[in-house]
Structure formats: structure tokens, C-alpha cells
DSSP file (Angstrom, degrees, kcal/mol; ACC not computed):
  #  RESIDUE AA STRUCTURE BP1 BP2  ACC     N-H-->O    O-->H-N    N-H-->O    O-->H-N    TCO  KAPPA ALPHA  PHI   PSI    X-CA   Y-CA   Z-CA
    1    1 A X              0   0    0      0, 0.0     0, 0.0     0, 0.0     0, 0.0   0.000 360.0 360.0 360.0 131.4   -4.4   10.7    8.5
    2    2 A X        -     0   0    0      1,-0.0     2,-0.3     0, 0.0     0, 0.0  -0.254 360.0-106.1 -67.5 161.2   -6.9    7.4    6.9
    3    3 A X        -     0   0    0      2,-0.0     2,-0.3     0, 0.0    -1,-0.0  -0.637  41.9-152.9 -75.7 151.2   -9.4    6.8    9.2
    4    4 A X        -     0   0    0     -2,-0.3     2,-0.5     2,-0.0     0, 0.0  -0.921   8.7-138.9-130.4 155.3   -8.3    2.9   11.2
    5    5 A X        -     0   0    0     -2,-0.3     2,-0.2     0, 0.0    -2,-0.0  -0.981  11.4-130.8-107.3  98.2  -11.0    0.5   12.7
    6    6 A X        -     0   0    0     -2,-0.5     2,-0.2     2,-0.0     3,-0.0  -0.511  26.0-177.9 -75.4 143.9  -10.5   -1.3   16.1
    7    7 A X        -     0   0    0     -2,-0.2     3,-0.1     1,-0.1     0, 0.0  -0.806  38.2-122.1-134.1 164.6  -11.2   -4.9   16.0
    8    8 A X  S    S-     0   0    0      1,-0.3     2,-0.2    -2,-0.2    -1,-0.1   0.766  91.6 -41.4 -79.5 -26.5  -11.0   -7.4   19.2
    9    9 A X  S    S-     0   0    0     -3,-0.0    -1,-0.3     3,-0.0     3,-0.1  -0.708  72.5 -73.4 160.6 135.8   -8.4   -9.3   17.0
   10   10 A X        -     0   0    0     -2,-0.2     2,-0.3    -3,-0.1    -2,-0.0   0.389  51.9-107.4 -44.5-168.0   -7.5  -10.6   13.1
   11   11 A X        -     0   0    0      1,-0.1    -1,-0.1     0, 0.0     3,-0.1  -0.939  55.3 -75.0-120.8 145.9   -9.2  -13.3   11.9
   12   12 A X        -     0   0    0     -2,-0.3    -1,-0.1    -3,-0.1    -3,-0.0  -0.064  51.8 -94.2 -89.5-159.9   -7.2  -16.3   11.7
   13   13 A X        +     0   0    0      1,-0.1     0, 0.0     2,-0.1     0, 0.0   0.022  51.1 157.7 -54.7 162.9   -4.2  -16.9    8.9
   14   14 A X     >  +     0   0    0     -3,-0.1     4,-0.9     0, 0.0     3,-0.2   0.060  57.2  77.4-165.5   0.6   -5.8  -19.0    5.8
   15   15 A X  H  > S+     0   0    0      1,-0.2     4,-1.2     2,-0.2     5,-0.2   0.446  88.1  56.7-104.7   6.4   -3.3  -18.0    3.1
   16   16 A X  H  4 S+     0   0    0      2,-0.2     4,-0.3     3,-0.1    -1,-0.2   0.651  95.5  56.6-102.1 -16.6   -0.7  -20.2    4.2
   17   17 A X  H  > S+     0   0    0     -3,-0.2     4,-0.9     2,-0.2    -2,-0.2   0.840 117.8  44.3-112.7 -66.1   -2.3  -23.5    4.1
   18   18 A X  H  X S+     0   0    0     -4,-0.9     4,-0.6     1,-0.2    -2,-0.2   0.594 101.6  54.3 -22.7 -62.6   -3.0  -22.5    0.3
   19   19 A X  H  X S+     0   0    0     -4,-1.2     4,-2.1     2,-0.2     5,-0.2   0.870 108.4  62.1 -76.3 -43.3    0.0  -21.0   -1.2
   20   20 A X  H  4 S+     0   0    0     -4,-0.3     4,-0.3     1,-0.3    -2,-0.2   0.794 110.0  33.0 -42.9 -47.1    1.6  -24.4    0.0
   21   21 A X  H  X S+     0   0    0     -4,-0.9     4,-0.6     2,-0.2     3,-0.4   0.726 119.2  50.6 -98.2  -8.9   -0.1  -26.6   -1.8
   22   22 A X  H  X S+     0   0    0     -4,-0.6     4,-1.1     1,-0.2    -2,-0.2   0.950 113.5  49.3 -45.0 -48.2   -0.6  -24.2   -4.8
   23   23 A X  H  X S+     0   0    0     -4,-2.1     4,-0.8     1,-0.2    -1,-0.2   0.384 112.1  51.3-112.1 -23.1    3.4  -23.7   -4.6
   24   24 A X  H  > S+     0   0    0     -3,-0.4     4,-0.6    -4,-0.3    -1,-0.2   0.341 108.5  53.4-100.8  -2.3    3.8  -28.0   -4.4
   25   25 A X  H  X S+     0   0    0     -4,-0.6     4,-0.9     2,-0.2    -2,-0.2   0.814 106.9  47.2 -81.3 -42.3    1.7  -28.4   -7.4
   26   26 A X  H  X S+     0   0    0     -4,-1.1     4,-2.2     2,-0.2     3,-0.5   0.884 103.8  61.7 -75.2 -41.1    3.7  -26.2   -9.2
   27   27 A X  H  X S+     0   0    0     -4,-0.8     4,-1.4     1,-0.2    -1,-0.2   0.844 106.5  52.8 -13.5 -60.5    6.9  -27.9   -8.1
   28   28 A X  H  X S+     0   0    0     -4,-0.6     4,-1.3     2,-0.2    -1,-0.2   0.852 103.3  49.8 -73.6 -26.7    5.6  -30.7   -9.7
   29   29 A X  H  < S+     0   0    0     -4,-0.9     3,-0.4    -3,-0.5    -2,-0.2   0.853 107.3  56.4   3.6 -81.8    5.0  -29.3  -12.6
   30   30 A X  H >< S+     0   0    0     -4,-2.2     3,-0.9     1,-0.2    45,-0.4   0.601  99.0  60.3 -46.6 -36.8    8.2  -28.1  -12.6
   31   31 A X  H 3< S+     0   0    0     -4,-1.4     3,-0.4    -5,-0.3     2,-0.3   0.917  89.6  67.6 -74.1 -34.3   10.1  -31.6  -12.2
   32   32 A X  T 3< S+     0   0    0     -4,-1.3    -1,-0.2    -3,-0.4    -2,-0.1   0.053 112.5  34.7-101.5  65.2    8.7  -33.1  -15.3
   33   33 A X  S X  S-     0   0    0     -3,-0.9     2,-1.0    -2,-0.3     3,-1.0  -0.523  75.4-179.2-170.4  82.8   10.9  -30.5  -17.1
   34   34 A X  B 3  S+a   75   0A   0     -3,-0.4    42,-0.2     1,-0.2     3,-0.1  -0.645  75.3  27.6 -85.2 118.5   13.9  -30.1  -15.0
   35   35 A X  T 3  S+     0   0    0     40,-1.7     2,-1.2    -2,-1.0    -1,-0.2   0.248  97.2 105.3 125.6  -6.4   16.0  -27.3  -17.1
   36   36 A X    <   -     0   0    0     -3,-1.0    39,-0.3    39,-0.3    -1,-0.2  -0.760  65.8-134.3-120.3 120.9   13.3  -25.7  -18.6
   37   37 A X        -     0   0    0     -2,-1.2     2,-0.3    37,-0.1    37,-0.2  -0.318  19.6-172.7 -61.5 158.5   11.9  -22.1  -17.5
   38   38 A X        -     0   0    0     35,-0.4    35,-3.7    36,-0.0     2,-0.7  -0.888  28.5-122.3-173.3 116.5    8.2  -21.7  -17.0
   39   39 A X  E     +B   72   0A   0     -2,-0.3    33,-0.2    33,-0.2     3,-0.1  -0.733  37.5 172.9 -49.2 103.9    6.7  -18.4  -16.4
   40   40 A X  E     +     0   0A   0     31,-1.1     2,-0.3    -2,-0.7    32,-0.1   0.570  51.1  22.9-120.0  -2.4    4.8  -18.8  -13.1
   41   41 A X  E     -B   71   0A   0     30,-1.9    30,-0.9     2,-0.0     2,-0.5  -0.992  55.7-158.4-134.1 154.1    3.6  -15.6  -11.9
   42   42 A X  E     +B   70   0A   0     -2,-0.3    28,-0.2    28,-0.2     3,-0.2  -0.952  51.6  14.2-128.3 135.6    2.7  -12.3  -13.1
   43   43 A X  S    S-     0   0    0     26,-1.7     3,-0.2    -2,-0.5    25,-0.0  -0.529 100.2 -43.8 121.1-150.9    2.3   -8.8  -11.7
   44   44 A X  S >  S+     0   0    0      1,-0.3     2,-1.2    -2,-0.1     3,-0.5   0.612 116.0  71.7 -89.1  -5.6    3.6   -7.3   -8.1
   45   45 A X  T 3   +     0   0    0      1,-0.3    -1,-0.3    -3,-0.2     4,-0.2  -0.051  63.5 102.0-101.8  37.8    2.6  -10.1   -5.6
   46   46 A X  T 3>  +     0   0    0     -2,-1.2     4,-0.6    -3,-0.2     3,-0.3   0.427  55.5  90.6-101.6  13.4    5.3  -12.4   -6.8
   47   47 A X  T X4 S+     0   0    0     -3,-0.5     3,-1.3     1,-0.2     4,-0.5   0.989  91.9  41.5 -63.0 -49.7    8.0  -11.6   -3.5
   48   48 A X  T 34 S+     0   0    0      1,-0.3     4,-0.4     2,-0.2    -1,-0.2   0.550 115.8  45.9-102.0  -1.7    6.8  -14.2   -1.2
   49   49 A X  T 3> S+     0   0    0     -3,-0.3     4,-1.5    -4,-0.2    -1,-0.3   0.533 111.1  65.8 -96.1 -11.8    6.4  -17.2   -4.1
   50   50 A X  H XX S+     0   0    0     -3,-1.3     3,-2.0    -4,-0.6     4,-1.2   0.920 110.3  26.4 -33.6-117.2    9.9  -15.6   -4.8
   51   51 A X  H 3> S+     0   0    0     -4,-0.5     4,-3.2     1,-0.3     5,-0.2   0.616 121.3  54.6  30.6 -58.2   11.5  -16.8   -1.5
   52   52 A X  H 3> S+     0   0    0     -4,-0.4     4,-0.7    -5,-0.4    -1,-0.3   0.876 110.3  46.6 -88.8 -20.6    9.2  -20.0   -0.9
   53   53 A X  H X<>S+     0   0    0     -3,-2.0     5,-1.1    -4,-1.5     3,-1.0   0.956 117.0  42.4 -90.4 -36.4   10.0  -21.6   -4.5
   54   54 A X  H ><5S+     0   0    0     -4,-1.2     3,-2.1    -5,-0.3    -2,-0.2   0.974 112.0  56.5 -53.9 -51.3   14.0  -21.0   -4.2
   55   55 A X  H 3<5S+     0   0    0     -4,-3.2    -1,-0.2     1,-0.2    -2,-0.2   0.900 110.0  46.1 -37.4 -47.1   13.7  -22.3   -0.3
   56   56 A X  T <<5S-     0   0    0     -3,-1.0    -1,-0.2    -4,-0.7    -2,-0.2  -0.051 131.3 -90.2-127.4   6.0   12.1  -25.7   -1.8
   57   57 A X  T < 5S+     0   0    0     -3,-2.1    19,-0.6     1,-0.3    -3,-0.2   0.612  81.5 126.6 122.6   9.5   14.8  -26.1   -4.7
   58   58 A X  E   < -C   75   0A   0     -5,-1.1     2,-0.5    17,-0.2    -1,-0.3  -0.387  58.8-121.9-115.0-178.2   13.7  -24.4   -7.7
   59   59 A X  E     +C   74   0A   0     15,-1.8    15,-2.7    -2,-0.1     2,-0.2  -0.983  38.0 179.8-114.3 106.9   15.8  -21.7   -9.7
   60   60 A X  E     +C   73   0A   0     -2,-0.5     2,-0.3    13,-0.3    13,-0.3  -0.864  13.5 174.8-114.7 141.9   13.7  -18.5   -9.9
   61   61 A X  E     -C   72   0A   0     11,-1.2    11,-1.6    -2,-0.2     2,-0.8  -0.984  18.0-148.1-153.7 122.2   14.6  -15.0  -11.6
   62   62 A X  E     +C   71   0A   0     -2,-0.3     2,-0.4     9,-0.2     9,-0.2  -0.878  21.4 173.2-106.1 144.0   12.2  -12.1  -11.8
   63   63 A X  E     -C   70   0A   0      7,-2.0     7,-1.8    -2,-0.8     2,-1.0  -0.999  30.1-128.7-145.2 141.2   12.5  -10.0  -14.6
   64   64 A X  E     +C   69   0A   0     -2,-0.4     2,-0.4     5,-0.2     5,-0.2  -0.682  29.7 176.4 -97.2 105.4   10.2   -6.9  -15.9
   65   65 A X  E >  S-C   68   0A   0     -2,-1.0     3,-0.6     3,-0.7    -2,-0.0  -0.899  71.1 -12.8-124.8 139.6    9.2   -7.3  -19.7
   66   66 A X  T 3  S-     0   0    0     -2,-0.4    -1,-0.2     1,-0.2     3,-0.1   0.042 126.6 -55.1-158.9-162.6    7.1   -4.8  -21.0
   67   67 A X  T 3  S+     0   0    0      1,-0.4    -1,-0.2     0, 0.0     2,-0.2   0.081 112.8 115.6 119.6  25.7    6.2   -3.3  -17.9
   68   68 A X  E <   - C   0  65A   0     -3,-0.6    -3,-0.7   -25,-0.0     2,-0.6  -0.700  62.7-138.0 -91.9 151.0    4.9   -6.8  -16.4
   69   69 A X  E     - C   0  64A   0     -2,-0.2   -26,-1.7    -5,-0.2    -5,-0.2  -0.809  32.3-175.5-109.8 109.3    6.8   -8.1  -13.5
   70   70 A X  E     -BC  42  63A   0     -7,-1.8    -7,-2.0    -2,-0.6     2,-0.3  -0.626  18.6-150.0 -93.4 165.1    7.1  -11.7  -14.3
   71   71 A X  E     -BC  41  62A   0    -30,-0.9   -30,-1.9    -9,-0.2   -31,-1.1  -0.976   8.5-165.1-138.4 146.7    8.6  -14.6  -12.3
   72   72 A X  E     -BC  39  61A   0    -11,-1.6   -11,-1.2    -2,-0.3     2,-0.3  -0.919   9.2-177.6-129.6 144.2   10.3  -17.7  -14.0
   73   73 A X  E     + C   0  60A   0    -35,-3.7   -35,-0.4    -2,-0.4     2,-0.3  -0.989   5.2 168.6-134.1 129.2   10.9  -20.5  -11.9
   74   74 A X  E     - C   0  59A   0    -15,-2.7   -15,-1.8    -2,-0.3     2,-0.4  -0.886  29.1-109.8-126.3 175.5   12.6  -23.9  -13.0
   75   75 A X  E     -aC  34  58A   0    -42,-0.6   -40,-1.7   -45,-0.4   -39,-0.3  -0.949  35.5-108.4-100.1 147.8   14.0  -27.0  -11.5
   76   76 A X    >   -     0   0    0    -19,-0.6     3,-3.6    -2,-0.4   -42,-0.1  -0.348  16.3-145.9 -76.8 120.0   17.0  -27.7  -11.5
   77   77 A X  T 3  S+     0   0    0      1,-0.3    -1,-0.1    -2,-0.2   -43,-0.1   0.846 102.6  53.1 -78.0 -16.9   18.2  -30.6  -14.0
   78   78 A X  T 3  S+     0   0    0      2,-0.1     2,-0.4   -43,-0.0    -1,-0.3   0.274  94.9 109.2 -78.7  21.2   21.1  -32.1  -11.5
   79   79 A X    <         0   0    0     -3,-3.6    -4,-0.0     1,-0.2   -22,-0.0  -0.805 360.0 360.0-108.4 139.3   18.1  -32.3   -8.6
   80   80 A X              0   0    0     -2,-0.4    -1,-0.2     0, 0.0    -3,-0.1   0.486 360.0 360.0 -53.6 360.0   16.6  -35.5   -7.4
């Protein structure tokens, strides 16, 4: 068994505030080339920009080329 550390309580969230505007930058980004894919992360931590750019309109596919795990994200060319 790993050894665990009790604490009075996390510290709070700060990664959420971030990825948000990180994740609206790239959005834009992404609009002035609506149809055209754009590698926009690489390695394992791409599930949750997975999820939050398809929530917010985009067309996203991960695919492993390789042995990288990329994720390609576009916008969509019939989207306002």
C-alpha cells in the first residue's frame, strides 16, 4: 500500500478558470478556418479538452500516429 497524507482540505480549483480561456482562444483560432483541421493537443491529457471543445461546437477526433496521441479539432464550416 503508498503511503497517503492527511490534509484539513484541497486547495481550491484553479484549472478551470484556465482551460476556459485557453479552450476560447483556440475556438477562435479555429473560426477563421472553419473546415480546416488543426492539430491542437498532443500526448495523454487530451480527454477533458476532448469533451469541452465538442460541447462548444467544434468537430474533434483523436487519433494515435506514431505512438503520439493527437487531438484535431475544427470548426465546423455551416457554424455561425
Amino acid at each position: 500500500m503508498s503511503d497517503i497524507e492527511f490534509v484539513d482540505s484541497p486547495p481550491p480549483a484553479a484549472a478551470g478558470r484556465g482551460l476556459s480561456r485557453e479552450v476560447e482562444e483556440l475556438i477562435d483560432k479555429l473560426k477563421t478556418e472553419p473546415g480546416r483541421w488543426a492539430i491542437v493537443d498532443r500526448g495523454d491529457r487530451r480527454g477533458s479538452r476532448f469533451r469541452t471543445l465538442q460541447r462548444r461546437g467544434c468537430e474533434v477526433a483523436g487519433r494515435m500516429v506514431d505512438g503520439e496521441h493527437l487531438l484535431y479539432a475544427r470548426w465546423p464550416e455551416d457554424a455561425s
